[in-house]
C-alpha positions in Angstrom: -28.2 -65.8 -111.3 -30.4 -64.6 -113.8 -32.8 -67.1 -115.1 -34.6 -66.1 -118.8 -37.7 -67.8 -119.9 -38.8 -68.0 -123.2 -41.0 -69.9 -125.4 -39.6 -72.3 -127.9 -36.1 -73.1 -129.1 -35.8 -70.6 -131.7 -36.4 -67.7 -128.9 -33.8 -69.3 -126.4 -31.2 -69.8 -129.4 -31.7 -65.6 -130.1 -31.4 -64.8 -127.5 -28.5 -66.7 -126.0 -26.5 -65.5 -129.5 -27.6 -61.7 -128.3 -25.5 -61.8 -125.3 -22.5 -63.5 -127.0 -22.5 -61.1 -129.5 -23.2 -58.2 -127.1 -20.0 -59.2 -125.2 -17.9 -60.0 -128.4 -18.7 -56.4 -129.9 -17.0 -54.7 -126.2 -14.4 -57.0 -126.0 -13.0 -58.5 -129.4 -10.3 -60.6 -128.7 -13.1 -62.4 -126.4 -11.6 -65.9 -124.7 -15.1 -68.2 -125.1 -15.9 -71.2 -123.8 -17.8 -73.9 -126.1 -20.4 -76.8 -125.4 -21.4 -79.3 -127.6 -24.7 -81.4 -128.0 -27.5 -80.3 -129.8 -28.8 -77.2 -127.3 -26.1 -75.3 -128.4 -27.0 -75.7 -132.2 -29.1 -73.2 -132.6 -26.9 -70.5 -130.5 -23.7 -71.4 -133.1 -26.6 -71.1 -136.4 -27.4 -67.9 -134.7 -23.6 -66.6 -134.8 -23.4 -67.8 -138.3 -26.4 -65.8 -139.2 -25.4 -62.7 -137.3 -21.6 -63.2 -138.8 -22.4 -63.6 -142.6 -25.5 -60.7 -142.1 -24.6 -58.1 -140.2 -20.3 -58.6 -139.7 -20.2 -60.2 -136.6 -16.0 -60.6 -136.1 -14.9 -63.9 -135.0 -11.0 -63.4 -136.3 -9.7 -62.1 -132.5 -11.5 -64.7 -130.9 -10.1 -67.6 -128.8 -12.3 -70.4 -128.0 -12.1 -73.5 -125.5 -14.5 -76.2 -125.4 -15.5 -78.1 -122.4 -14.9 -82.0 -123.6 -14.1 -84.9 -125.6 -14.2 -88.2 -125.8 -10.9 -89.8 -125.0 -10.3 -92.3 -127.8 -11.8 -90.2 -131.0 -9.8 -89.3 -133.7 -10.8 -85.2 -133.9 -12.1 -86.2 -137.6 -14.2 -89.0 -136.0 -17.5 -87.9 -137.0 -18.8 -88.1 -133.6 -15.6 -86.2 -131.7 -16.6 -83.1 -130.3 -13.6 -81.6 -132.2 -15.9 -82.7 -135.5 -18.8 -81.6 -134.3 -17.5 -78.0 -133.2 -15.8 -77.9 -136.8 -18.8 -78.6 -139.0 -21.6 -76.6 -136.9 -19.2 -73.8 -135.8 -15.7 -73.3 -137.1 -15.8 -73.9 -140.2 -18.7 -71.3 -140.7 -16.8 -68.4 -139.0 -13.9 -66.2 -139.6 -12.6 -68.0 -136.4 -8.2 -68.2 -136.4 -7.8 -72.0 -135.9 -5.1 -71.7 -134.1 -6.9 -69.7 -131.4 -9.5 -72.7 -131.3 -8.9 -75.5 -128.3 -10.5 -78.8 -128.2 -9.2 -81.4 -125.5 -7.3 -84.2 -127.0 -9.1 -87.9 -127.1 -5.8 -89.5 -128.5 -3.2 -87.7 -126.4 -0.7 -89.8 -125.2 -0.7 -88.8 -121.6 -3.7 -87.7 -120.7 -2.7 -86.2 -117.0 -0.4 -84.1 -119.0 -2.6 -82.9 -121.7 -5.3 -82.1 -119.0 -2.8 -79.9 -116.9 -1.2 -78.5 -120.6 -5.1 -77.4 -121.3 -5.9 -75.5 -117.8 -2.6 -73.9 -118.3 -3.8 -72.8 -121.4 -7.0 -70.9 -120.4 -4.8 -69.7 -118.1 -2.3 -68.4 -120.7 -5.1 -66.6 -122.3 -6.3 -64.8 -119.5 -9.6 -67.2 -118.6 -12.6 -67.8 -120.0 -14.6 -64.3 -120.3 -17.7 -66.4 -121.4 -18.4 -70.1 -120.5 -21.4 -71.7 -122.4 -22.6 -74.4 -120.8 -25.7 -77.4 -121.2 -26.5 -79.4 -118.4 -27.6 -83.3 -118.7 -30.7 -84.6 -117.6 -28.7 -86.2 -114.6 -27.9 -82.4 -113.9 -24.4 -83.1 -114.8 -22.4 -80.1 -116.1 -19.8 -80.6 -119.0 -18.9 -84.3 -118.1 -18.7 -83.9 -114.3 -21.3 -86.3 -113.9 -22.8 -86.8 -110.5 -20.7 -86.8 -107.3 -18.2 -85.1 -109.4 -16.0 -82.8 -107.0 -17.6 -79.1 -107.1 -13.3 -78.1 -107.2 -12.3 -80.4 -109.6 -10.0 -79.4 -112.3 -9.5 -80.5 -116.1 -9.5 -84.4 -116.0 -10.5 -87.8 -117.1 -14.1 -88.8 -115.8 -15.8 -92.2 -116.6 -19.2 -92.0 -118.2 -22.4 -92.6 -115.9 -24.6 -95.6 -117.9 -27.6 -92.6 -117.7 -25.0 -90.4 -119.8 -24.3 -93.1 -122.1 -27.5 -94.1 -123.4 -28.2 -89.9 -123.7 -25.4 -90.0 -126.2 -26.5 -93.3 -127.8 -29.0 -91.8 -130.4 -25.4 -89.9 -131.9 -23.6 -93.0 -132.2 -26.0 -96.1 -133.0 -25.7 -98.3 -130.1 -24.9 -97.4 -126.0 -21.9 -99.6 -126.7 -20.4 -97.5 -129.0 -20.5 -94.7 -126.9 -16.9 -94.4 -125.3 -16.5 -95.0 -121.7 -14.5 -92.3 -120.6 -14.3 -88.3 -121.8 -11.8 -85.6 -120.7 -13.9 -82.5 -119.4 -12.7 -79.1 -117.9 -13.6 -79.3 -114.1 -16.4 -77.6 -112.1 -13.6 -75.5 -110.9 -12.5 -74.5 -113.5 -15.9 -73.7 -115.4 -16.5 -71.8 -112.6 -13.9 -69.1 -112.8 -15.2 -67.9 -116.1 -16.1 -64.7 -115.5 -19.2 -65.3 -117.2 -21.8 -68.4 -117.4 -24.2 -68.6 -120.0 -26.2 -72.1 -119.6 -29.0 -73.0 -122.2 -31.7 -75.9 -121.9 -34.7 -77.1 -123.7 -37.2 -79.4 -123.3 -39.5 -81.2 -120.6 -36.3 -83.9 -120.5 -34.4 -80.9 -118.4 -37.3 -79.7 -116.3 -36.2 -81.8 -113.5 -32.5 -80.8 -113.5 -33.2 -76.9 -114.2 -35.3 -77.4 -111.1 -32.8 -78.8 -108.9 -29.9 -76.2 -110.1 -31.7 -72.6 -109.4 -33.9 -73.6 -106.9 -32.4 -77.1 -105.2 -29.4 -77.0 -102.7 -26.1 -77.1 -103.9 -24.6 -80.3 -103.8 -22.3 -82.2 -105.7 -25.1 -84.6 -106.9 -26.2 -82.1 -109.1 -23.2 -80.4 -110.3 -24.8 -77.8 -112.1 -26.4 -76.6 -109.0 -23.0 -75.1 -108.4 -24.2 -72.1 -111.0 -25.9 -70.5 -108.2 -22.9 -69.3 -106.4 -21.7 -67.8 -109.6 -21.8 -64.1 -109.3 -22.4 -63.8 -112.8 -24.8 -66.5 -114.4 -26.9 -66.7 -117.0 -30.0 -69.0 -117.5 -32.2 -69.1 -120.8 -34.8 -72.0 -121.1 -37.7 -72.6 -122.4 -41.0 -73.0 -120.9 -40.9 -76.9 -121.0 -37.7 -77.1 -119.5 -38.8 -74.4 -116.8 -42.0 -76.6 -116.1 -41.0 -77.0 -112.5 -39.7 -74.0 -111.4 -41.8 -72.6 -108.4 -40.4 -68.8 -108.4 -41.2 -66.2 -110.7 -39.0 -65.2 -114.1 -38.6 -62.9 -116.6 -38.8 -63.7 -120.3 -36.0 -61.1 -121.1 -32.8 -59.8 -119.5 -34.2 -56.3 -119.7 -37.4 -57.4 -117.7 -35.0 -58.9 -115.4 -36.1 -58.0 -111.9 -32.5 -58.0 -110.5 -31.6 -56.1 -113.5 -33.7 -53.3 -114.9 -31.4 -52.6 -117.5 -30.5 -52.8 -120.8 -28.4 -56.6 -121.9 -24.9 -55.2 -121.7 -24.9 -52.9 -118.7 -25.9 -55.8 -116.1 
């Protein structure tokens, strides 16, 4: 695991869209895995920039995002199918038929879960997996207690989740109960994890996933037996880290080289 520090937003969001970009450039038909929430927002502003400026191709790409909400319309304005649409999508030269969002309104929703994994699989996996992690230290929805080999499936919403959400939707009673999520399993056979956080809110969880045991209580503590994991905070959210870190890949000490040749 590799854990980047740097100072503000702006600097994590850079820096985050440098190694996406550096691995889209060596591998163009790159299978990437999505987030939603507003860390990634300035990571997806930063692909826009570097797509419109300096010719960034998205067109071979294929995309899957971690979640949805099950009962959202993808036009809802608060589905994560929206979401990815407006701040992402529509902004790129992405192919939408390479682009996969989980279904909120499908039918049968063990079906569509086992359809998506065999998917990803159809694709070849996920070469890159960008990831958030709640303040609960929940990663994708696989809240708490959430199996560390689960697969794609339905999981029901921790209250604490909920009222997260809440400022997006109004009220904690609008927010649904239920969201289908890609599986700690499953996120963790991406060959590559890239897992952003910001803010004081996260200090406690950031702790507990690099330096706390791993345990299914905090599922994104499960990112230190990655063998390939990415970390880029800021200093708030790094707060209570006890060991040391570097503020760029290339400073890296289990690196020592250049972003790219890791």
């Amino acid at each position: 695991m590799l854990v980047v520090i740097k100072d503000d937003y702006a600097a994590i969001s850079a820096e985050a869209a440098r190694l996406v970009a550096n691995r889209l450039r060596k591998k163009p038909d790159l299978v990437l895995g999505l987030a939603t929430g507003s860390t990634p927002l300035g990571l997806y502003d930063e692909l826009v920039r570097l797509h419109r400026e300096e010719g960034l191709d998205f067109s071979k790409v294929t995309t899957f995002n971690l979640d949805e909400y099950v009962g959202l319309s993808p036009d809802h304005p608060q589905s994560y199918h929206h979401f990815m649409q407006v701040h992402l999508f529509s902004r790129i030269n992405l192919q939408p038929r390479f682009t996969h969002v989980p279904d909120g309104l499908a039918l049968d929703i063990e079906d569509h879960c086992a359809w998506y994994e065999a998917q990803i699989r159809r694709y070849g996996g996920i070469d890159l997996q960008v990831l958030g992690i709640g303040a609960n230290g929940h990663l994708a929805f696989n809240e708490p207690g959430s199996s560390l080999g689960s697969r794609t499936r339905v999981k029901t919403l921790t209250q604490k989740t909920r009222e997260d959400n809440a400022r997006f939707f109004g009220t904690v009673d609008d927010v649904p109960r239920y969201a289908i999520t890609m599986g700690i399993g499953t996120i963790m056979e991406a060959r590559e994890l890239l897992l952003v956080a910001t803010g004081e809110v996260k200090a406690d969880a950031i702790a507990a996933a690099v330096e706390g045991p791993i345990t299914a209580m905090v599922p994104a503590s499960i990112v230190q037996m990655h063998p390939r994991a990415f970390l880029i905070v800021d200093r708030a959210a790094a707060s209570r880290l006890r060991g040391e870190y570097s503020s760029s890949f290339e400073e890296a000490v289990m690196v020592r080289r250049p972003l790219g040749r890791e």
